[in-house]
C-alpha positions as CSV (number, residue, x, y, z in Angstrom):
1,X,29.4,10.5,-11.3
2,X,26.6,11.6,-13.6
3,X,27.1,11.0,-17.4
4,X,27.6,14.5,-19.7
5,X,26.0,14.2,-23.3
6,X,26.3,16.9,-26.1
7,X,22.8,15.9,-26.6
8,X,21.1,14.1,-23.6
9,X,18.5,11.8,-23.9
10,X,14.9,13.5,-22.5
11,X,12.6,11.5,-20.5
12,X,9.1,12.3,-19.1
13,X,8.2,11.2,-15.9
14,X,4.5,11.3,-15.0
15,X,3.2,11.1,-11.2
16,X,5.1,13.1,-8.5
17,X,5.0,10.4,-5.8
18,X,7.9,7.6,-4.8
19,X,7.7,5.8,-7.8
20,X,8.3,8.7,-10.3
21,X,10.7,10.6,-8.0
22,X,13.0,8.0,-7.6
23,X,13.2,7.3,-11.2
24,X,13.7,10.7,-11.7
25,X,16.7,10.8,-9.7
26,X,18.3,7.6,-11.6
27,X,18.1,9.0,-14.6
28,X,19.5,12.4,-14.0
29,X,22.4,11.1,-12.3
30,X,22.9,9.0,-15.4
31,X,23.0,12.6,-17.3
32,X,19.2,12.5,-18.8
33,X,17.4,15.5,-19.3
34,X,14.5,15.0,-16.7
35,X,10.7,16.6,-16.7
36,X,8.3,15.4,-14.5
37,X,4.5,16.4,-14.4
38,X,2.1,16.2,-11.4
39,X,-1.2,17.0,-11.6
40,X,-1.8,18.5,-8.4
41,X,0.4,21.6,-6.8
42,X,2.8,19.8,-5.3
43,X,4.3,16.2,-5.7
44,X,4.7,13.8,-3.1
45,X,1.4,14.1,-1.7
46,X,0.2,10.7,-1.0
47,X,3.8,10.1,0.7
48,X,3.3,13.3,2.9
49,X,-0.2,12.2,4.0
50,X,1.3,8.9,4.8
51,X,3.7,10.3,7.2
52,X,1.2,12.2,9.1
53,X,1.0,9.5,11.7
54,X,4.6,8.6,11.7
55,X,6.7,7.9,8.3
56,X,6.9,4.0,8.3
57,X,9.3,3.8,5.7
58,X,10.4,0.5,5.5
59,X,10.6,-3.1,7.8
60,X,14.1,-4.5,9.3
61,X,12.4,-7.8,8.9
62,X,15.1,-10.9,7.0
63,X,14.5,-10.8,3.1
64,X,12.6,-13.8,2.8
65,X,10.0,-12.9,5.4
66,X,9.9,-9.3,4.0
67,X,9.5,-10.9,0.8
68,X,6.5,-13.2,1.5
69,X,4.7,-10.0,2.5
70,X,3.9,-9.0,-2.0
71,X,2.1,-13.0,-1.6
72,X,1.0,-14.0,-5.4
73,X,3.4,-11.4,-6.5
74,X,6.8,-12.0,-4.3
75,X,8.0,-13.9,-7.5
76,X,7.9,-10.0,-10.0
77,X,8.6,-8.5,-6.8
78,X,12.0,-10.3,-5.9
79,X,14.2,-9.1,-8.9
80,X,12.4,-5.3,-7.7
81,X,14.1,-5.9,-3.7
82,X,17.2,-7.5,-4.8
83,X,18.0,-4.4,-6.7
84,X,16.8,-2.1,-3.9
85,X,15.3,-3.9,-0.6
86,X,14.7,-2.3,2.6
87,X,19.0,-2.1,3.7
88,X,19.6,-0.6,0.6
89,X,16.5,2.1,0.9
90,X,17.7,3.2,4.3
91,X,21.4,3.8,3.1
92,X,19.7,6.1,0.8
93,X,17.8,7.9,3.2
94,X,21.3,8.2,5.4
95,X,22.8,9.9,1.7
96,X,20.0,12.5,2.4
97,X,21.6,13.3,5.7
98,X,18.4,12.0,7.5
99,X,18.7,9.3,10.1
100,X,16.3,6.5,11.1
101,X,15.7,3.8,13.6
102,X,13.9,0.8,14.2
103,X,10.7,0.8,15.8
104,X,10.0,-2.0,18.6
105,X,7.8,-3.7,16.2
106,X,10.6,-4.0,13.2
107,X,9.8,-0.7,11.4
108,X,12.2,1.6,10.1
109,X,11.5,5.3,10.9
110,X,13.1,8.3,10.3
111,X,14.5,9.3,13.5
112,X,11.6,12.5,13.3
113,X,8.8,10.2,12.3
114,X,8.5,12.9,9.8
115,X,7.7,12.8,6.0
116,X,8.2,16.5,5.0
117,X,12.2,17.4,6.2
118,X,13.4,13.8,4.0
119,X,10.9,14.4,0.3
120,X,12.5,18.7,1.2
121,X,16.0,17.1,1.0
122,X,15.3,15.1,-1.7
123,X,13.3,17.3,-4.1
124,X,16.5,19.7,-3.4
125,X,18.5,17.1,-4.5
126,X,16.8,16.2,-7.8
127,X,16.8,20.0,-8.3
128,X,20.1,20.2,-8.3
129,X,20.5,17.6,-10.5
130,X,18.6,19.3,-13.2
131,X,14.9,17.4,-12.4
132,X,12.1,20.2,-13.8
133,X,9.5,19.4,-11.9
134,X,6.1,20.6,-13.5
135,X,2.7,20.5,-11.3
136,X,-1.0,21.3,-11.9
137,X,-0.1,19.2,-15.8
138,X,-2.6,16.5,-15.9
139,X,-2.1,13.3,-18.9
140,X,-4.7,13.2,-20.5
141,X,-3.8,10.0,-23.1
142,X,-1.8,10.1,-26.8
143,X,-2.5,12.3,-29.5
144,X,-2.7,10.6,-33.2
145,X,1.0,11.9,-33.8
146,X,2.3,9.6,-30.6
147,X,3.0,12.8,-28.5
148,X,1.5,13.0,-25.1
149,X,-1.5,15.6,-24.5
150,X,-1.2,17.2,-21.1
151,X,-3.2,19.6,-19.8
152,X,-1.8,22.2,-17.8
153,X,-3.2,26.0,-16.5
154,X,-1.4,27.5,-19.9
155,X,-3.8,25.1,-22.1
156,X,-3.3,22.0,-23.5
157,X,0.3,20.7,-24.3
158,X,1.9,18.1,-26.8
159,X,5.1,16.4,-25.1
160,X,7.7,14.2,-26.8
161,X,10.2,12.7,-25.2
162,X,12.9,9.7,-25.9
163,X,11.0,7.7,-23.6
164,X,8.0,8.1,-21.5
165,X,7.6,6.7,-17.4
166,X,4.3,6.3,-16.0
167,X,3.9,6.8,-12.3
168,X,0.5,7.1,-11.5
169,X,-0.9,5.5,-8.6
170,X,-3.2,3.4,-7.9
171,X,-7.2,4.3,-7.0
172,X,-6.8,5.5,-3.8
173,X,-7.4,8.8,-2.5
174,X,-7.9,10.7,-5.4
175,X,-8.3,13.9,-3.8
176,X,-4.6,13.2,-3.4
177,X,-4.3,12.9,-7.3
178,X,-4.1,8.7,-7.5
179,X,-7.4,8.5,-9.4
180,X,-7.2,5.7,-11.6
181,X,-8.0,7.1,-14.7
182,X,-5.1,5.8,-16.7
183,X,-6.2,2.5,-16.6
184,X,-9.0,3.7,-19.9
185,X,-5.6,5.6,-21.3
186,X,-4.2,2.0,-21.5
187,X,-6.7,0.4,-22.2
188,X,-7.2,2.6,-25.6
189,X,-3.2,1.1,-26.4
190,X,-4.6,-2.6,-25.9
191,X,-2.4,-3.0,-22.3
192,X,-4.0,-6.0,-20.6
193,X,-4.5,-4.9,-16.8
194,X,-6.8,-6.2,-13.6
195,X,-9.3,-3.9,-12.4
196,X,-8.3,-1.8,-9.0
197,X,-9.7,-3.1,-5.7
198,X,-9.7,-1.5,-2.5
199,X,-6.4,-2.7,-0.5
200,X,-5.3,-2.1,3.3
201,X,-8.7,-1.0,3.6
202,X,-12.1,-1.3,6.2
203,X,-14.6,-4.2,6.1
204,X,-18.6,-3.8,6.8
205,X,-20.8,-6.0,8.5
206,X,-24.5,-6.7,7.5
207,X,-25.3,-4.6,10.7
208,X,-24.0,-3.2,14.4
209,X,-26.7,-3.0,17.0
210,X,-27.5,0.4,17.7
211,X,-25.6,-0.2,21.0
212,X,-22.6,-0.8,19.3
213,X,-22.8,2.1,16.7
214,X,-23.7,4.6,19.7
215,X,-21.3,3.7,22.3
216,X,-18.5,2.1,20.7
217,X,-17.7,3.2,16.8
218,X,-14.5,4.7,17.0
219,X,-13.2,2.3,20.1
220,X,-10.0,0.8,19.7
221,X,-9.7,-3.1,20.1
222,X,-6.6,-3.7,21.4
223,X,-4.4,-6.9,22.3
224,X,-6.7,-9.2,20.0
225,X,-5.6,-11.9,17.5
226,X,-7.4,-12.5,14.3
227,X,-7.6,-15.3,11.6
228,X,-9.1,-16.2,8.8
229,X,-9.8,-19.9,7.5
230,X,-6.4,-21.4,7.8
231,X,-4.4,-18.3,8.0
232,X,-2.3,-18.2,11.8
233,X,-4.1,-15.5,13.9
234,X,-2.1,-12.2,13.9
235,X,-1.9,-10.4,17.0
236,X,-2.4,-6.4,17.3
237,X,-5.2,-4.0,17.1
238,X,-7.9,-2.7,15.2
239,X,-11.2,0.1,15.2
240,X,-14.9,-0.6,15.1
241,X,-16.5,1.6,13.3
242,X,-20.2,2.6,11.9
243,X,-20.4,0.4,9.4
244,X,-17.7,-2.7,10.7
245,X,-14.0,-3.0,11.5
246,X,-10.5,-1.6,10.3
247,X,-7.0,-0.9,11.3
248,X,-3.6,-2.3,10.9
249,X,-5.0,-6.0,12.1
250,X,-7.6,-5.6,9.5
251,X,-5.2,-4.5,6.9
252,X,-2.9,-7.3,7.2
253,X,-5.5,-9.4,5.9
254,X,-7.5,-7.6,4.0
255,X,-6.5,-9.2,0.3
256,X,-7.5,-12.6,1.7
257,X,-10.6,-11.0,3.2
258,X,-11.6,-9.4,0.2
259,X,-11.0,-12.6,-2.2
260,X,-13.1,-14.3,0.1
261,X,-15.9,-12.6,-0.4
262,X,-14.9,-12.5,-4.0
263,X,-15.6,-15.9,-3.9
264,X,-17.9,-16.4,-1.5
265,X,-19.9,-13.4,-0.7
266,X,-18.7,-12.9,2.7
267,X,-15.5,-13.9,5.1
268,X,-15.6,-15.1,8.6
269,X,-12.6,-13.6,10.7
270,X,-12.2,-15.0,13.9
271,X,-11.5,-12.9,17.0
272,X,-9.1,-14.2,19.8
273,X,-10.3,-11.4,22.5
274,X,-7.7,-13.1,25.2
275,X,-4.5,-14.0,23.1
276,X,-2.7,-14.2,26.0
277,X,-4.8,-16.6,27.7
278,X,-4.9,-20.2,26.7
279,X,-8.5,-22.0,26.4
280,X,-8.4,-23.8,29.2
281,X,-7.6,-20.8,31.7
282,X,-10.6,-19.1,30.1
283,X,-12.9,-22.3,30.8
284,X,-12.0,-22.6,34.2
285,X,-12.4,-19.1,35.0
286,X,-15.8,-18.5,33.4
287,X,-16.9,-22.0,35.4
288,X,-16.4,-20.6,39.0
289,X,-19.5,-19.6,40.5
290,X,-20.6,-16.1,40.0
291,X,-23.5,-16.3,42.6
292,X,-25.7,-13.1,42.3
293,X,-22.8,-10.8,40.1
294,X,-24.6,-10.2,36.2
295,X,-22.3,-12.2,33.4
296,X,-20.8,-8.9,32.7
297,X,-19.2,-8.4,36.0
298,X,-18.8,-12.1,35.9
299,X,-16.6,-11.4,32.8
300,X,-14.6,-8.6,34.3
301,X,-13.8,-10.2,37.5
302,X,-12.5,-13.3,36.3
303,X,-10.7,-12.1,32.7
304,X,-10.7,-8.6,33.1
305,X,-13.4,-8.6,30.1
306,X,-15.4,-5.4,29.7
307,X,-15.6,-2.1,27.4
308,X,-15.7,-2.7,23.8
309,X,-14.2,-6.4,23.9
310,X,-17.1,-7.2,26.5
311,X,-19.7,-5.3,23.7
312,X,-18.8,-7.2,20.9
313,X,-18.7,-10.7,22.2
314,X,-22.6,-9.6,23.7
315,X,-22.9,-8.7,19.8
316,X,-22.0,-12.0,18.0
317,X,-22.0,-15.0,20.5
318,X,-25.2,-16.6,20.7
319,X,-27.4,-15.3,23.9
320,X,-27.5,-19.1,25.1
321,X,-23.8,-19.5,25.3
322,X,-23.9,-17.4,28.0
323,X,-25.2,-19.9,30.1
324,X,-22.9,-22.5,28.6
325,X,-19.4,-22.2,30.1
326,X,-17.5,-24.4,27.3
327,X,-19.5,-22.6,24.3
328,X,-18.8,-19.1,25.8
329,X,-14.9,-20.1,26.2
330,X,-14.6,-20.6,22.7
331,X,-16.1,-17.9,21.5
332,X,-13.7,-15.8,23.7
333,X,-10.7,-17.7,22.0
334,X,-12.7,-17.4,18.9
335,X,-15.2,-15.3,18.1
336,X,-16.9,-15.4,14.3
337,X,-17.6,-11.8,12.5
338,X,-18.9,-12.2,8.8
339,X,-18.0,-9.0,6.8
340,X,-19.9,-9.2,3.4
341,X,-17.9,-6.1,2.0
342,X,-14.6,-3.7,1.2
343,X,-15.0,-0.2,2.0
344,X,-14.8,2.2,-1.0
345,X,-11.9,2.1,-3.0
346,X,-11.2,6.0,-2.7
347,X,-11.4,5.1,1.4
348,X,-8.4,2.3,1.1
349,X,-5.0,3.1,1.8
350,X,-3.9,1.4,-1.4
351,X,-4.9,-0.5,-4.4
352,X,-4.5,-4.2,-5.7
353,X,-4.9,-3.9,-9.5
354,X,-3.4,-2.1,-12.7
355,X,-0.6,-3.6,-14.8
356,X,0.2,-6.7,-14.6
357,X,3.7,-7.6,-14.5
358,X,3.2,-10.2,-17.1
359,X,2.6,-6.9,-20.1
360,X,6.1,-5.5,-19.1
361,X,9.4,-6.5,-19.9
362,X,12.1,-7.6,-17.2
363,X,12.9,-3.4,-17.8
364,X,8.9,-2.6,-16.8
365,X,8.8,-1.6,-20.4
366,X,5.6,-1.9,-21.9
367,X,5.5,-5.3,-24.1
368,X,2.8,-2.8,-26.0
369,X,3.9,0.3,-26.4
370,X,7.6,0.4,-26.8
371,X,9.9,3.4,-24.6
372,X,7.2,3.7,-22.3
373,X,7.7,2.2,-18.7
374,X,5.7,1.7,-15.7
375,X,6.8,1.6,-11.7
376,X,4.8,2.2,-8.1
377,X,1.4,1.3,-7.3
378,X,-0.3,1.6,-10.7
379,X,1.5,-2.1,-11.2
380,X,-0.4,-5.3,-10.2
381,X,1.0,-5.7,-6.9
382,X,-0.2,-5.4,-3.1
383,X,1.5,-5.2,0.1
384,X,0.7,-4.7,3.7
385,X,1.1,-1.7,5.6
386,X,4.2,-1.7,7.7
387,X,7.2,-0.1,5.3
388,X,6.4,-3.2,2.6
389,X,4.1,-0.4,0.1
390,X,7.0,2.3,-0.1
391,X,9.6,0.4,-0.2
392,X,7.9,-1.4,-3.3
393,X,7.3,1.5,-4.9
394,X,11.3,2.8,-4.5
395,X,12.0,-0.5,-5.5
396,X,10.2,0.1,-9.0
397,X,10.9,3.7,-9.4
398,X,14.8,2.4,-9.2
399,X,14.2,-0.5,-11.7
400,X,12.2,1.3,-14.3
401,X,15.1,4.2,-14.2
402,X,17.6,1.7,-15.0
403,X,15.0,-0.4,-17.4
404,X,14.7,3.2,-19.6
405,X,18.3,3.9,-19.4
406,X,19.1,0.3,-20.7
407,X,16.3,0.5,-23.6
408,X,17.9,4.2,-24.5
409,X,21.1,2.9,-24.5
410,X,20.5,0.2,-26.8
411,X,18.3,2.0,-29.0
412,X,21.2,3.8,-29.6
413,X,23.3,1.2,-30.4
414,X,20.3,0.1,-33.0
415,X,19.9,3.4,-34.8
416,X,24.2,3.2,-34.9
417,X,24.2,0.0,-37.2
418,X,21.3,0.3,-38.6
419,X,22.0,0.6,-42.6
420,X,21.1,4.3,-44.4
């Protein structure tokens, strides 16, 4: 049951998306006197866009495999999931009277793989809970008194509030309102935090062929497996495009992709193009005689090799290994493309970057600036596609909301004892 004060404690939420809509909802239940501002006309717009495709809203995967998923960061992350993990996110989503179901590749979907009818049902909900929701109000930083300046269409505005929640995104799609540009607005308070990088995103290659760019950017590659270094290969599918490769496969590994060429100035993937065949089958098929049929026809025959899996290994295998039955088998199996660099950040579908965990408090309170909190993807933390990013960004929304109701709470236990 939500908490009645004579005099509730008022908290300003800032960022409209996951994050700062779920804390919203934890501290109104709690009784707190709730505004939240969004800079663009509505909230939630990032989480809608997501959804277009099919809301993927969490995994069904066991905890410590979903867990392993936040890599350097499953450590900060774990305290977020044991709070609210993927079981406890769909029980929610049940509250809201919408259903879900479990996709054959362990994804959790609402049962209309639609993003719209659950954020209607809950934005009713917060409503109704007293949540004021305030869009087209963008933060522009402190003012010298400590009050937030906002800018909004009726001018600029100073806010105060009895503690302050920053939900803000990361640096991806900004036309979406996640630009990035509080990281100077916390910079200015001396918070510490690691410069955004593009995440879930594309890779280039030095160069297609001009073949490959006119025929085949756009083509799906499907049924692949792809590693990198000493990482397992993962099976699914990905995209050529203009410029080099994306899609889910790509995603997967695209923080260890991206620290390699960190470090290194490029990273080799390699392409299984026949998972399902083992080496030795492909050997022996490419070494039965072909007679007069061309290598591509060769190739189809024999291992059902053509279209854009036939292109690309015409693209990066060596022209003599074409000739050389062993050398062309393990190109197949393994096939080397060198992408030298991340697609723009404003292209990726999420960020690694922002505040690290290690300037908040066990409450995501700033260590810095006292009563003001951080949750969602503006935190140092990266995830996979596949359910993983939402449900990390409930998971914060949900802590921070109960971090700022602990901190009020005990501030007003301080200001109780504290001597005249």
């Amino acid at each position: 049951m939500p908490q009645t004060h004579a005099h509730p404690h008022h908290v300003i939420i800032i960022g409209g998306g996951p994050a700062g809509l779920m804390a919203a909802e934890v501290l109104s239940q709690a009784g707190a006197k709730v505004d939240l501002y969004d800079g663009m006309p509505s909230v939630g717009r990032k989480f809608l866009l997501a959804g277009v495709g099919g809301m993927n809203i969490t995994h069904s995967e066991a905890y410590p495999a979903f867990l392993s998923r936040y890599a350097d960061r499953a450590p900060q992350m774990a305290p977020l999931l044991r709070q609210f993990g993927a079981e406890a996110l769909c029980e929610w989503i049940h509250e809201l009277g919408i259903e879900t179901f479990v996709g054959s590749s362990g994804r959790v979907f609402p049962t209309d793989m639609k993003a719209a009818p659950l954020l209607r049902a809950w934005l009713k909900r917060l409503r109704d809970q007293g949540v004021v929701i305030h869009t087209r109000h963008r933060w522009l930083g402190w003012n010298d008194d400590g009050s937030l300046l906002m800018h909004s269409p009726e001018g600029d505005k100073r806010l105060r509030g009895d503690a302050v929640l920053l939900a803000l995104g990361g640096g991806s799609w900004s036309r979406l309102g996640s630009d990035g540009a509080w990281l100077k607005l916390l910079e200015d308070k001396g918070v510490p935090y690691a410069p955004l990088q593009p995440s879930n995103c594309g890779f280039e290659v030095s160069a297609w062929s001009e073949l490959m760019v006119s025929k085949f950017a756009g083509a799906p590659l499907k049924n692949v497996a792809i590693g990198l270094a000493d990482h397992k290969p993962r099976l699914g599918e990905c995209v050529i495009t203009v410029t080099g490769i994306e899609g889910s496969l790509i995603y997967a590994l695209s923080a260890s992709i991206r620290e390699a060429i960190n470090r290194d100035g490029s990273a080799t993937v390699h392409i299984d193009l026949l998972p399902s065949k083992p080496l030795d089958k492909v050997l022996a098929a490419l070494a039965k005689p072909r007679g007069s049929r061309s290598m591509s026809k060769h190739l189809h025959s024999q291992l059902g090799l053509d279209g854009v899996k036939a292109a690309l290994l015409r693209e990066l295998a060596p022209a003599g290994h074409f000739n050389d039955p062993d050398r062309l088998a393990v190109d197949i199996k393994a096939l080397p493309l060198t992408l030298v660099k991340a697609r723009p950040l404003d292209e990726a579908i999420s960020t690694a970057g922002g505040v690290p965990f290690e300037a908040l408090d066990e409450r995501l309170m700033l260590k810095r600036v006292p009563g003001v909190f951080c949750a969602g993807e503006m935190l140092d933390w990266e995830a996979p596609t596949g359910g993983y990013l939402l449900t990390g960004c409930f998971a914060s929304g949900r802590v921070a909301g109960r971090g700022v109701l602990e901190w009020l709470r005990s501030s007003c236990k301080l200001k109780a004892t504290s001597p005249n």
